[in-house]
MITOR-154874 format. One line per field, with one value per residue (C-alpha): residue in one letter; x, y, z. Coordinates in Angstrom, 3 decimals. Example, Ala and Ser with C-alpha at 12.3 -4.5 7.8 and 13.67 -1.06 7.14 Angstrom:
<pts>
type: [a|s]
x: [12.300|13.670]
y: [-4.500|-1.060]
z: [7.800|7.140]
</pts>
This chain:
<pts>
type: [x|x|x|x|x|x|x|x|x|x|x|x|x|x|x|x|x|x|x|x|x|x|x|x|x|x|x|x|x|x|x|x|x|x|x|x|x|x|x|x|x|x|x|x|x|x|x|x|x|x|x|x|x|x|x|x|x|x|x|x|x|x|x|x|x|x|x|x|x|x|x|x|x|x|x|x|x|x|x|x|x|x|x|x|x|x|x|x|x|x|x|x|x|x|x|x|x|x|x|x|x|x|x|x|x|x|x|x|x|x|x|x|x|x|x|x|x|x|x|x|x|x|x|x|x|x|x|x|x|x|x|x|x|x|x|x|x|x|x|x|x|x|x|x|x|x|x|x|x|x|x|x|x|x|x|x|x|x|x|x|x|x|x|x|x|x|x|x|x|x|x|x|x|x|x|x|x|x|x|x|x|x|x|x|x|x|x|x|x|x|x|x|x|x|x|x|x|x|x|x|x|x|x|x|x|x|x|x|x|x|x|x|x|x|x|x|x|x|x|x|x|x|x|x|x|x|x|x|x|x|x|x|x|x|x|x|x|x|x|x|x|x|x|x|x|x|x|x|x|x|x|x|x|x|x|x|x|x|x|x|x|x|x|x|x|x|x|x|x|x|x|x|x|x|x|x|x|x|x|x|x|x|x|x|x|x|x|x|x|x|x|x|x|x|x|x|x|x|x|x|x|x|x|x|x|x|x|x|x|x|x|x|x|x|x|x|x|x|x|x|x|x|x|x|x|x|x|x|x|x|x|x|x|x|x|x|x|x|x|x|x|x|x|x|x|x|x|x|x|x|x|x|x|x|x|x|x|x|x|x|x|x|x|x|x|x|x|x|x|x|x|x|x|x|x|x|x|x|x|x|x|x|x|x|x|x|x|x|x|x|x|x|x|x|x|x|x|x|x|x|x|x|x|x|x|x|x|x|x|x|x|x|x|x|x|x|x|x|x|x|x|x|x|x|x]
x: [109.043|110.711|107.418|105.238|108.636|108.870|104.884|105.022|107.750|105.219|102.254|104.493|105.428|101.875|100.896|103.733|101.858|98.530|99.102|102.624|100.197|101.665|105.215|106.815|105.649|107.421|110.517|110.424|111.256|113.704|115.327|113.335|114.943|114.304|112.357|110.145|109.641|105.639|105.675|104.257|106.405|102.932|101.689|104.599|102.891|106.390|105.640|102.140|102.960|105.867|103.880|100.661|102.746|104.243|100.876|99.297|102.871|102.525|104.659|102.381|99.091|100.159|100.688|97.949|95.998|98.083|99.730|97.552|100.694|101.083|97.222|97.146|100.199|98.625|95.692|96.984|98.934|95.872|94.154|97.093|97.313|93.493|93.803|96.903|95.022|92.173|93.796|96.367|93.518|95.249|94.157|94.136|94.259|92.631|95.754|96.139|92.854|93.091|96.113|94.741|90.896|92.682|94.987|91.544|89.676|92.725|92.387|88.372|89.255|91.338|90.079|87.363|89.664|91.624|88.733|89.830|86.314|84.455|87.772|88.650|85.439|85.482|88.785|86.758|83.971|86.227|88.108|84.692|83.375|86.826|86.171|82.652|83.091|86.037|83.553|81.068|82.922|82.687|79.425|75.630|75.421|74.550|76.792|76.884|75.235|77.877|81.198|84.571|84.373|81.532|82.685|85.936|85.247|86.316|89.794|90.002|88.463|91.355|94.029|92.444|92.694|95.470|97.144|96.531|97.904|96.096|92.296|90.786|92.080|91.781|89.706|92.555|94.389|94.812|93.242|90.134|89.308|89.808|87.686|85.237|85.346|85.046|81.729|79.864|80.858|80.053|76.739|74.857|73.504|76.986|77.731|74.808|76.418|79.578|78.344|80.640|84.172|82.797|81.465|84.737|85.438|82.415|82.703|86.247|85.230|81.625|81.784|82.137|85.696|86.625|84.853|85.967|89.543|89.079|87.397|90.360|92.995|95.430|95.659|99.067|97.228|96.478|93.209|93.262|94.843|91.532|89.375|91.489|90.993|87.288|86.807|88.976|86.544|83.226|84.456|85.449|81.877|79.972|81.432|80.639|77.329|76.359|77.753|75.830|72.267|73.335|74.019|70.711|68.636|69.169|66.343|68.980|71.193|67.803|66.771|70.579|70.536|66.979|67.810|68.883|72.876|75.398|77.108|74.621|75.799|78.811|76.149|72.470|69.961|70.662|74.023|74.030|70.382|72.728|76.164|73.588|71.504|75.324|76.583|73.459|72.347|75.164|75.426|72.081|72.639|73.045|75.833|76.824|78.474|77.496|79.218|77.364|74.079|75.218|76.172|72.577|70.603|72.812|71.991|68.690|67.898|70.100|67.787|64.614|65.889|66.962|63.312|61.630|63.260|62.425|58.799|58.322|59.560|57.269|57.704|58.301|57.308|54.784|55.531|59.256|59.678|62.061|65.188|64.575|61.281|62.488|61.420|64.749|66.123|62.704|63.677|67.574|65.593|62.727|63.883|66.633|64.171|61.996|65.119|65.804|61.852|63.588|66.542|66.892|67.118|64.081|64.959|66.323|62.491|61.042|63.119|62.685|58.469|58.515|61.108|58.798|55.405|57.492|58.170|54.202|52.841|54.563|53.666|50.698|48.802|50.339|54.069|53.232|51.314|55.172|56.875|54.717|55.206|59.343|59.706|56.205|58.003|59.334|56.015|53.776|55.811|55.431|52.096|52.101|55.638|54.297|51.429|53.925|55.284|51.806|52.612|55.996|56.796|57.454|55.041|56.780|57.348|53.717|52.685|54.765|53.954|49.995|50.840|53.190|50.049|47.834|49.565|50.487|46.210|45.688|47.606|47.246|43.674|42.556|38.814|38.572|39.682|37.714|40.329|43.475|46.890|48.215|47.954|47.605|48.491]
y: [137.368|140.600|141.924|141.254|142.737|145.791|146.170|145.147|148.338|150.642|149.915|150.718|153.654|154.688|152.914|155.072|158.999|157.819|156.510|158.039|159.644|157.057|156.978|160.447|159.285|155.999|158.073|160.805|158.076|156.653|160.293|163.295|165.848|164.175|166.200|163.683|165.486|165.268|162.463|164.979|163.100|161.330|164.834|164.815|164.420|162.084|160.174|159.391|158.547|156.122|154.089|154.127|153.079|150.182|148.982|148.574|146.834|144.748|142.488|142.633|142.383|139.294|137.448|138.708|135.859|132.742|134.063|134.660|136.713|138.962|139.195|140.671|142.745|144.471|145.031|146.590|148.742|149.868|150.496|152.174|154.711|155.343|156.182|158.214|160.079|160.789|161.812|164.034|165.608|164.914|166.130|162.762|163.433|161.398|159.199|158.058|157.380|154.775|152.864|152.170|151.354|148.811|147.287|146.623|145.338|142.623|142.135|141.345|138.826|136.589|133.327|133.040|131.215|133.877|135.994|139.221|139.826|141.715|143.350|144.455|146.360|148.194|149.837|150.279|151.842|153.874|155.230|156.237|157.823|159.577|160.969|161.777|164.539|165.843|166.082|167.409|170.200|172.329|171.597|171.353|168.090|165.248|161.914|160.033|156.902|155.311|153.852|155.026|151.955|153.589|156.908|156.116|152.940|154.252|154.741|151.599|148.993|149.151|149.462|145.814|144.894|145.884|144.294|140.550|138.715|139.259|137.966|135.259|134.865|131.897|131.601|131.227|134.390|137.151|139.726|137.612|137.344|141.013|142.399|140.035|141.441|144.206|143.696|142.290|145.224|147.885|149.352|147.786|151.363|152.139|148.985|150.181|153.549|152.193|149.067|150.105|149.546|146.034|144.502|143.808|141.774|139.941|139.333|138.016|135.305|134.344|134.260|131.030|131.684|129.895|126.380|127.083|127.093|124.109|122.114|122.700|121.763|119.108|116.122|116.597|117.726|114.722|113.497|114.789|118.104|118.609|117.855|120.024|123.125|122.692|122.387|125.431|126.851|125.755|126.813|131.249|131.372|129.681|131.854|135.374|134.060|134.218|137.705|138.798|137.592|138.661|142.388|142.116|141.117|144.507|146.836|149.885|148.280|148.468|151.657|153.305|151.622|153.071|156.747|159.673|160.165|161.609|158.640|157.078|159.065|156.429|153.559|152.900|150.686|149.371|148.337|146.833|144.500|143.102|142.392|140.691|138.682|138.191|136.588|134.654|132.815|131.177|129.680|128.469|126.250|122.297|120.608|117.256|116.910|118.246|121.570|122.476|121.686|124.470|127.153|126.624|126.882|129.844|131.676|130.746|132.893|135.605|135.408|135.687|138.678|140.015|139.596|140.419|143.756|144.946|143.845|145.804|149.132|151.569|152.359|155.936|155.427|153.177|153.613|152.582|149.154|147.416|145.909|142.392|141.966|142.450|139.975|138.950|138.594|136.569|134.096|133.435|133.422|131.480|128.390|127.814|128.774|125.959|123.457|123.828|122.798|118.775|119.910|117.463|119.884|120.971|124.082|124.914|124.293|125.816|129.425|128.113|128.494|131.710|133.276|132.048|133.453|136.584|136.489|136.033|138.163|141.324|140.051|141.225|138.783|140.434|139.942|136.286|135.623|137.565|134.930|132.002|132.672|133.100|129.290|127.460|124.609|125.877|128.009|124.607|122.264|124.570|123.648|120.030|120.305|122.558|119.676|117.204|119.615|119.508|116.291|117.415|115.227|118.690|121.061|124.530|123.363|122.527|125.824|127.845|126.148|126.838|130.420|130.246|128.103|130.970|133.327|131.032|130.165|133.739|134.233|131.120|131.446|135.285|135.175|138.133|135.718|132.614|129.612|129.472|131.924|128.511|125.179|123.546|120.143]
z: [114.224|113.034|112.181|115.192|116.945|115.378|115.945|119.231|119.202|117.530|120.172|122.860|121.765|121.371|124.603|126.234|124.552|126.330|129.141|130.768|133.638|136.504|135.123|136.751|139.839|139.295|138.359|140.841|143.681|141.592|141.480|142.453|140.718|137.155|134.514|132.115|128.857|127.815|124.509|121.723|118.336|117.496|116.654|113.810|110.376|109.404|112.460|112.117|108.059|109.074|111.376|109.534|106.392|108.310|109.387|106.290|104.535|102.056|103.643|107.146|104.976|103.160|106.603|109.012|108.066|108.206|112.317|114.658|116.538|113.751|113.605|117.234|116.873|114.021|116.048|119.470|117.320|115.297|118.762|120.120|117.067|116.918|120.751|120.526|117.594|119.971|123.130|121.319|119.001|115.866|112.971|111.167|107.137|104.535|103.700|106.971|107.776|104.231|105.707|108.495|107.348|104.918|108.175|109.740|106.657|106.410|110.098|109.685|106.795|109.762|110.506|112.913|115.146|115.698|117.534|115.626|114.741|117.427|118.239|115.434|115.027|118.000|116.285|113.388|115.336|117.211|113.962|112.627|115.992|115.612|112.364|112.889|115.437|113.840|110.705|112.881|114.902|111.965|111.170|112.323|109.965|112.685|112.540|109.344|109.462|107.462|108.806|107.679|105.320|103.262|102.980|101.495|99.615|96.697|97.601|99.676|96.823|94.254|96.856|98.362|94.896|93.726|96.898|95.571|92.190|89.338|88.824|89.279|93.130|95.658|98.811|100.110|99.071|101.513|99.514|98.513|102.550|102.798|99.780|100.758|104.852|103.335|101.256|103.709|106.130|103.457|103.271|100.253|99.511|99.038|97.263|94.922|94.460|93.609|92.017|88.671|90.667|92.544|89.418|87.585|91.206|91.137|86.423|86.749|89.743|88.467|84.739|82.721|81.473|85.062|83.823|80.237|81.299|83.369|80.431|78.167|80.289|78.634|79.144|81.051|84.071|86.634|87.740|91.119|90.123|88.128|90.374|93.118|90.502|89.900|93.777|94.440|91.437|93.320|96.657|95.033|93.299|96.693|98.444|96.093|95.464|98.705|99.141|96.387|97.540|101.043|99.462|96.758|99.872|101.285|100.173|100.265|97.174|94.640|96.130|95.687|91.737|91.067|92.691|90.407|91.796|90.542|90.023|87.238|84.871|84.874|86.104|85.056|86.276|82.633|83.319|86.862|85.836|82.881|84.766|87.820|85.358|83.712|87.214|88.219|85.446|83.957|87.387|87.643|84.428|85.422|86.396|87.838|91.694|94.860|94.766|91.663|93.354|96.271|94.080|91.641|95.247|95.531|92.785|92.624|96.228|94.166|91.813|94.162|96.193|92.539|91.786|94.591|95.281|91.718|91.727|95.061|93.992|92.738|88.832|87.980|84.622|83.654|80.249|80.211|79.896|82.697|81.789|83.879|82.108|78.228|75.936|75.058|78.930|79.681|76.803|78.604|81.981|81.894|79.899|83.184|85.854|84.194|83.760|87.571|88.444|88.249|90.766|93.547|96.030|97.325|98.406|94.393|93.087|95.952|94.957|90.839|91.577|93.533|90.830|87.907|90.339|90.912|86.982|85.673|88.164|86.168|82.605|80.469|78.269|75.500|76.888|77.710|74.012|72.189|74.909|73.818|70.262|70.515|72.875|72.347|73.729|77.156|77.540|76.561|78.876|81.943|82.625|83.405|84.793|87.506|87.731|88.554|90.992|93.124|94.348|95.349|98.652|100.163|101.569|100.685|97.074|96.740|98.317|95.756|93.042|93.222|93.546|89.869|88.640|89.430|87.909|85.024|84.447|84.564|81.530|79.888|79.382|78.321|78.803|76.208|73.484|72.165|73.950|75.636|74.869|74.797|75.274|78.428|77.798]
</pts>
């Protein structure tokens, strides 16, 4: 209650620099000879520091999302201050402009029962129209087509995570809802360009250490509390994995990875295909229960748009050899995409046959012969488990897998040789 209060306080104050146009008239027939003084402390660089400090409090951040009071408190007074900051043509500095991005990411992580969502974008929309004629009076540049979000999502990442207990977090946990508002908000060109400060986020929640630390838990630990821990487990990587193919099915995040930046001189194409084939495939890997069926779908459509968008770019060297398609990455990757082919979701082996299609379509003869030689088992059993897959009892399943045996055939049986790369069964 003290909070909302004191930012109940705050947006009146505001409310009172913008809009005082009706009060001396109010006053002047109370007593005509009063003199009302014209509200300029919001132009006060201590002023605007002390409330945009107090908006972006620990204290308010680490409560927005559990009262919905607090929650609109912290929102009028983020509307009042962007409006104040507009009328009064303040010259807003970078610091400020930080607290109160990272008020609004926390406010876009609420519940969706709180209807903060669409309101708390117009701020954010606001903010960034703000910004982008200030940045523009002084130059001919046109408007950025970025938010505010974008252009300082460097500086607003670590302070998101360095807001929150140490990794791994909970769905639950304020700061988890906020960094991941504030992913799906971001560009995912600028996700791309930054991809070396998001993947430690995405390592620490998607690895295998989580399940590794749930399989050696003692024996002290009850039943139910187990089960509690490896749903709480389920629920953080569901949830990530579908930000990730959400942010890898954007064109912009391949194109950003494969551009020459200044930034890939810290990141290379190298580095983000190995931490994305490091977060994906351990979680396509088979496991028993319901929730481990979601999260395989999951990362199987990762997989595809991983695919996908790296077979549709154009190669600047033909020479260079790509890291998705080395022979040692095709050995981890082909073995599970084959595994899942038996999954009894439909939807897992329909995205398992476009992967592998996706997969054989880019190989030589020679790279499937070096592939056939390494794993003569997984390459000999493909075949007739693709077979069996043509009388899948459904129709998209069926229709993907005659494209993966067409590119499989093709390969399988090099007319330029006297029989078959390999046998067919």
């Amino acid at each position: 209650r003290q909070m909302i209060g004191i930012l109940l306080l705050l947006d009146s104050l505001m409310k009172g620099c913008v809009s005082n146009d009706s009060i001396p008239s109010v006053l002047k027939r109370v007593d005509p000879v009063i003199f009302i003084h014209k509200p300029t402390w919001f132009k006060s660089k201590t002023s605007a520091e002390a409330i945009s400090s107090m908006l972006c409090h620990p204290t308010v951040t680490s409560n927005v999302m559990s009262h919905s009071s607090l929650a609109w408190a912290l929102l009028d007074a983020c509307s009042s201050f962007t409006k104040c900051a507009e009328t009064l043509q303040c010259n807003l500095g970078e610091e400020f402009t930080i607290r109160i991005l990272l008020s609004l990411v926390y406010l876009l992580g609420c519940p969706e029962e709180f209807g903060l969502v669409v309101h708390s974008s117009v701020v954010l929309r606001d903010l960034s129209s703000l910004h982008n004629v200030k940045q523009n009076s002084s130059s001919s540049a046109g408007p950025s087509q970025n938010s505010l979000l974008d252009l300082y999502f460097r500086q607003l990442l670590p302070k998101i995570a360095l807001s929150g207990p140490s990794f791994p977090w909970k769905c639950s946990e304020p700061s988890f809802r906020a960094m991941d508002a504030f992913l799906r908000c971001a560009n995912p060109s600028t996700i791309g360009g930054n991809f070396d400060v998001v993947a430690p986020f995405f390592i620490h929640h998607l690895s295998n250490s989580g399940f590794k630390k749930s399989e050696d838990c003692d024996g002290n630990d009850s039943s139910n509390s187990l089960q509690e821990k490896t749903a709480e487990e389920y629920s953080v990587r569901i949830s990530l994995m579908s930000l990730l193919q959400a942010i890898l099915s954007d064109g912009s995040f391949d194109e950003t990875i494969e551009s020459e930046l200044p930034i890939q001189s810290i990141l290379s194409k190298k580095f983000a295909t190995d931490v994305l084939l490091s977060l994906v495939l351990p979680n396509l890997v088979w496991r028993s229960g319901g929730l481990a069926a979601a999260l395989r779908k999951l990362s199987a459509a990762t997989m595809f748009s991983l695919l996908s968008h790296h077979n549709n770019r154009p190669r600047r060297d033909a020479d260079v050899e790509s890291d998705l398609y080395k022979l040692e990455t095709l050995l981890h990757l082909i073995p599970i995409l084959h595994s899942n082919l038996e999954d009894t979701e439909s939807t897992t082996r329909e995205l398992c046959c476009h992967c592998l299609s996706l997969i054989l379509e880019q190989l030589s003869i020679h790279d499937f012969q070096s592939i056939w030689e390494a794993d003569t088992r997984v390459v000999d059993t493909l075949y007739p488990r693709l077979l069996m897959l043509l009388d899948d009892s459904h129709d998209p399943v069926r229709v993907a897998t005659c494209t993966a045996l067409q590119h499989f055939l093709r390969l399988a049986y090099n007319p330029c040789e006297e029989g078959p790369t390999c046998r067919l069964g």
